[in-house]
C-alpha positions in Angstrom: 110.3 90.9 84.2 108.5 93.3 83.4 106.5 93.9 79.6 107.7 97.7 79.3 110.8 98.4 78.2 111.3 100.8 81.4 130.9 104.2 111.7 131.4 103.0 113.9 135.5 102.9 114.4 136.8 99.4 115.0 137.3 98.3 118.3 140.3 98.8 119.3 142.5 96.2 121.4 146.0 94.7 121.7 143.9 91.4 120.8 140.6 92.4 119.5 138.0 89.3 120.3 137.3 86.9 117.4 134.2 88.6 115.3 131.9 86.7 117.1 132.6 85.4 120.7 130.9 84.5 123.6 130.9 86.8 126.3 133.4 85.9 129.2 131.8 86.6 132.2 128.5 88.8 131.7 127.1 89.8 135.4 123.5 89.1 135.4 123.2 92.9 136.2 124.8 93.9 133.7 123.2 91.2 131.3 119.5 91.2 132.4 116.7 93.7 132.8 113.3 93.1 134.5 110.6 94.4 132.6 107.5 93.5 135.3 107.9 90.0 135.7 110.2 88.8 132.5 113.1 89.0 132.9 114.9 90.6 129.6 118.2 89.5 129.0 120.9 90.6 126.2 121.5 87.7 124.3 124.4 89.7 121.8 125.7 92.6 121.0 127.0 94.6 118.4 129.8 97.1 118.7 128.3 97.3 122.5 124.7 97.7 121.5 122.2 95.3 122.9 120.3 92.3 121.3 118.3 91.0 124.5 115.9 88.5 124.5 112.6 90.4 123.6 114.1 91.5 120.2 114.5 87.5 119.9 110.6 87.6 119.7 109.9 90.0 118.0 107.4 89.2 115.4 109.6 90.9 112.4 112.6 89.4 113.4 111.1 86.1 113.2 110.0 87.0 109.9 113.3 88.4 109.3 114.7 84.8 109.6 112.8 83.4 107.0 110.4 82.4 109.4 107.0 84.0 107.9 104.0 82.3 109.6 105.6 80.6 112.7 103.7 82.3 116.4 106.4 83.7 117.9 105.7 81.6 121.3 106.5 78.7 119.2 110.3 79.2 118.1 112.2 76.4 118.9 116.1 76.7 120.0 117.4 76.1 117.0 115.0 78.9 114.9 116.0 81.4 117.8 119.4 80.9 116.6 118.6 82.0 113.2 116.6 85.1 114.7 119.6 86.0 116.5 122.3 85.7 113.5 119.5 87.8 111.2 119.5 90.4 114.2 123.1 90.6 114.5 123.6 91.2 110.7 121.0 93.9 110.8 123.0 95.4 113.5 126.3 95.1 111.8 124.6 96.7 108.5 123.1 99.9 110.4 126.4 100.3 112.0 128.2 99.9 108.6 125.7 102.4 106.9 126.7 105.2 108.9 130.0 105.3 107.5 127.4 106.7 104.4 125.9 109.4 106.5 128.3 112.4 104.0 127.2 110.6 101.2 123.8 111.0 101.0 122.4 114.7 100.6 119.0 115.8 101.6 118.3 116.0 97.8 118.7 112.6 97.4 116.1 112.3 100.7 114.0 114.4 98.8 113.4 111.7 96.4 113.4 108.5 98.1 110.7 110.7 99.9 108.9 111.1 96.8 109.2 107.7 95.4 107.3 106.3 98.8 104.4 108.5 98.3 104.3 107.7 94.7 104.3 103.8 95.7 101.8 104.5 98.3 99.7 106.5 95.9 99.9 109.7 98.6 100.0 113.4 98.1 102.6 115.1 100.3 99.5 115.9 102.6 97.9 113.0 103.0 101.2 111.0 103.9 102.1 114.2 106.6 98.7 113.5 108.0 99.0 109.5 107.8 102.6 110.4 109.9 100.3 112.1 112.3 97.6 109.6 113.5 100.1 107.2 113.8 101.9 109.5 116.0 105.4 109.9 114.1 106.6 113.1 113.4 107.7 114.2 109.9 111.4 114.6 111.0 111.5 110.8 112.6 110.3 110.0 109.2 112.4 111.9 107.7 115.3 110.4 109.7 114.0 107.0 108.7 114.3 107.5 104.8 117.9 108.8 105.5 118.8 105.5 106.9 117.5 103.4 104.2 119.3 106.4 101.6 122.3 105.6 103.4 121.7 101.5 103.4 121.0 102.0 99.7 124.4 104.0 98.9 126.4 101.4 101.2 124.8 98.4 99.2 125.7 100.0 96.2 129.1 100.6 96.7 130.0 97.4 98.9 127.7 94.6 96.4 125.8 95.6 93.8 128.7 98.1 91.9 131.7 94.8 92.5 128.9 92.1 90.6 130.2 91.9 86.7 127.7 90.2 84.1 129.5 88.9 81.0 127.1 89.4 77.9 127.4 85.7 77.4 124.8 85.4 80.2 123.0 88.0 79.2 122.2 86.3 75.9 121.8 82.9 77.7 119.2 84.6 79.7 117.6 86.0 76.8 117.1 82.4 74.8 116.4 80.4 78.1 113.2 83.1 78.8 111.6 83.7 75.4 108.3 84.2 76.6 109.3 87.2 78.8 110.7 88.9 75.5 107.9 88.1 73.1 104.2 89.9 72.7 101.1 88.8 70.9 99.8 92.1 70.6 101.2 96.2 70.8 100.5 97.4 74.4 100.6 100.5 76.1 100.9 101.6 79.9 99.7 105.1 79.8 99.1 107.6 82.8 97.5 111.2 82.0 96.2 114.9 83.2 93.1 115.9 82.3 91.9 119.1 82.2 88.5 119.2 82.5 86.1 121.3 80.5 82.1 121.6 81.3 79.7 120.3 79.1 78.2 124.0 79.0 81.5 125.8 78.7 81.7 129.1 77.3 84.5 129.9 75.1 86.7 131.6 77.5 86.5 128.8 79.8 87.9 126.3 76.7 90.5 128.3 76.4 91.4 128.8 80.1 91.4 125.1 80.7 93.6 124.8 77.1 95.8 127.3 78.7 96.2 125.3 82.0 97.0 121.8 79.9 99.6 123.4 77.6 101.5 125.0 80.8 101.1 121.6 82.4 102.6 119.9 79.7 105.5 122.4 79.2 106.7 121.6 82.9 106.0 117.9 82.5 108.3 118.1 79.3 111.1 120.4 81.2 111.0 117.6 83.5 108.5 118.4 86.2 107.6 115.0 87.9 104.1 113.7 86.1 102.7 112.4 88.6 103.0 115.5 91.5 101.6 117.2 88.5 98.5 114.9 88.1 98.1 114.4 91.7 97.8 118.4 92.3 96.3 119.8 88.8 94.5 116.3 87.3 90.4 116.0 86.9 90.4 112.5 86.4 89.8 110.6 89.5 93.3 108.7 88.7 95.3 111.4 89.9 95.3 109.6 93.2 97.6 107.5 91.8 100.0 109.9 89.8 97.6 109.8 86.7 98.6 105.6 86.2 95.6 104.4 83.8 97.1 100.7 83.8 97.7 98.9 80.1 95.7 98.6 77.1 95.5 97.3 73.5 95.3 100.3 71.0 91.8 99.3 70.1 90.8 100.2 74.1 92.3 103.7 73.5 90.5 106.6 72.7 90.8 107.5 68.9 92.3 110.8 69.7 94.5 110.2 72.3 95.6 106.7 70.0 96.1 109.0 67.3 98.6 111.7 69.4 100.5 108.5 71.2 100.9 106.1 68.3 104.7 106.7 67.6 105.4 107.5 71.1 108.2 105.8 72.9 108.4 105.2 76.6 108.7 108.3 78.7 107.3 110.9 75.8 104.7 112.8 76.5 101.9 113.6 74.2 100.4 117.0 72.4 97.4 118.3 74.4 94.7 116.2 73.0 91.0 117.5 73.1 88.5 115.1 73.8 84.7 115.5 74.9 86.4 114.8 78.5 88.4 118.1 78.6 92.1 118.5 77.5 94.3 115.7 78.1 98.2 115.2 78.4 99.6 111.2 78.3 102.4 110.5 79.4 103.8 107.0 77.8 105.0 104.8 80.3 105.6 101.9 78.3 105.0 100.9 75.0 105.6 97.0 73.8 104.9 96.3 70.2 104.1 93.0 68.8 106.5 90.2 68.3 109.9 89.8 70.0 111.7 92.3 71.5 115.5 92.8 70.3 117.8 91.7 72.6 120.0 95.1 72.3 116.2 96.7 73.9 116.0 94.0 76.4 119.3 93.6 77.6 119.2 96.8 80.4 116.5 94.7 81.9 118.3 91.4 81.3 121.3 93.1 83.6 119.0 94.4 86.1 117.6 91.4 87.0 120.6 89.0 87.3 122.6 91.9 89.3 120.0 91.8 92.0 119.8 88.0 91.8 123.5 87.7 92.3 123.3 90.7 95.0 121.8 88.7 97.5 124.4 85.9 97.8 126.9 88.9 97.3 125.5 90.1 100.5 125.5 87.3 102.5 129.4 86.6 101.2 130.0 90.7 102.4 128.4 90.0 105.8 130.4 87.2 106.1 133.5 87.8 105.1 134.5 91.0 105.9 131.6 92.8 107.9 131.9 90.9 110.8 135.1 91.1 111.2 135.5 94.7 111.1 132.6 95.1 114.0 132.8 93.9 117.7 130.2 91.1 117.9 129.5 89.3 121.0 127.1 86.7 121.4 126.1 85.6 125.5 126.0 82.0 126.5 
């Protein structure tokens, strides 16, 4: 845990097939197709799209599986089983996810698209032109966050939003794990925008570049996103990665810039502060104190962590339980 406090419509039949049947009688022309000599065959299907046997080895579905390291000319039988049944479930969730498709707006693509450049340390540009050489347009990109928008919302709704944790395991949590709750010393995780002024400057330059921090500042305080503003308008060379600086002691702080953050809390952002550097803004991404943390500051995070715990059985028991049984799944024999 961290230190800082931070459709498919049903198929419809007078007898619908069990959730997951053999196929009767699949033709082997309407089962196989020859790709050059290998012969590709569909091994399942879900809702009446195809699983063949080249998706069976294919090296993320392998991995997928829980197989991580194992050549994918080496599955045995009994591993290709477990391929198949985490292929059919990623089926049967991309079907169920488009029942989400009115749910998510473009706004809300907007910012899964902004959170994967800020975790890829990217500039709007530079992830367009990554798109490029990798010869992906924009819009199939585009496309692609949707879906995993969509798998987010459906997750949400279906797991993550039914999972209840009583306060009596959040405190459990809390005295079992004392070391995650606990500092030696105050830290800070700071990221900034720096202005920078020449060592030569003339006095309408200092107050050009004072001008530019303050306006920065006022939309990072209105609620401009920090780091597209240190990514376009930052000095420092850690604009590349939204301004992030990383964590330090107050002693490893620059006296001015400790001075204008000391009684900061997580997510306030400083005064302009005038250093030899230029003008800086910092932005206070986390701020631990010494000693133990209270467990009414910790408990957020305490929640967090067991909900996604408990969301992964609670996705397996969905799957289970009531996905495959509102889908058509066929498996070939």
């Amino acid at each position: 845990m961290p230190w800082a406090s931070s459709s498919k419509p049903q198929v419809a039949a007078t007898k619908p097939p069990p959730p997951i049947a053999p196929s009767p009688a699949a033709t082997p022309s309407a089962a196989t197709q020859t790709y050059g000599d290998t012969v590709d065959s569909v091994v399942a299907s879900v809702d009446g799209n195809p699983i063949t046997s080249r998706d069976l080895r294919d090296p993320g579905a392998v991995q997928a599986a829980g197989l991580a390291g194992v050549p994918t000319g080496a599955v045995s039988p009994e591993d290709s089983r477990l391929v198949l049944k985490a292929l059919i479930e990623q089926k049967l969730l991309e079907e169920e996810s488009q029942k989400y498709a009115d749910k998510v707006g473009e706004d809300e693509v907007d910012r899964y698209l902004q959170s994967t450049e800020e975790r890829n340390h990217l500039t709007d540009e530079q992830l367009r032109a990554q798109l490029q050489a990798q010869g992906i347009s924009y819009a199939q990109f585009r496309r692609k966050i949707r879906a995993q928008a969509q798998a987010a919302a459906m997750l949400d709704r279906e797991v993550r939003q039914k999972i209840v944790i009583p306060e009596s395991e959040i405190q459990a949590y809390y005295k079992a794990h004392p070391s995650e709750f606990s500092s030696a010393e105050e830290k800070y995780r700071l990221a900034q925008i720096l202005v920078a002024v020449p060592a030569e400057a003339t006095p309408d330059q200092v107050a050009a570049a004072q001008k530019k921090a303050e306006d920065l500042r006022t939309q990072a305080v209105k609620g401009k996103d920090f780091a597209s503003l240190a990514r376009q308008y930052s000095d420092d060379e850690s604009k590349s990665n939204g301004g992030e600086l990383g964590v330090f002691s107050p002693g490893d702080i620059n006296d001015q810039i400790a001075a204008a953050i000391k009684d900061l809390n997580a997510g306030d952002i400083s005064p302009v502060v005038r250093t030899k550097y230029g003008f800086h803004i910092v932005r206070v991404e986390g701020h631990q104190k010494a000693g133990v943390i209270p467990l009414d500051q910790a408990s957020a995070a305490i929640r967090e962590e067991l909900t996604t715990e408990r969301a992964k059985a609670g996705l397996q028991k969905w799957i289970d339980e009531q996905l495959t049984s509102q889908h058509y799944v066929e498996t070939m024999n």
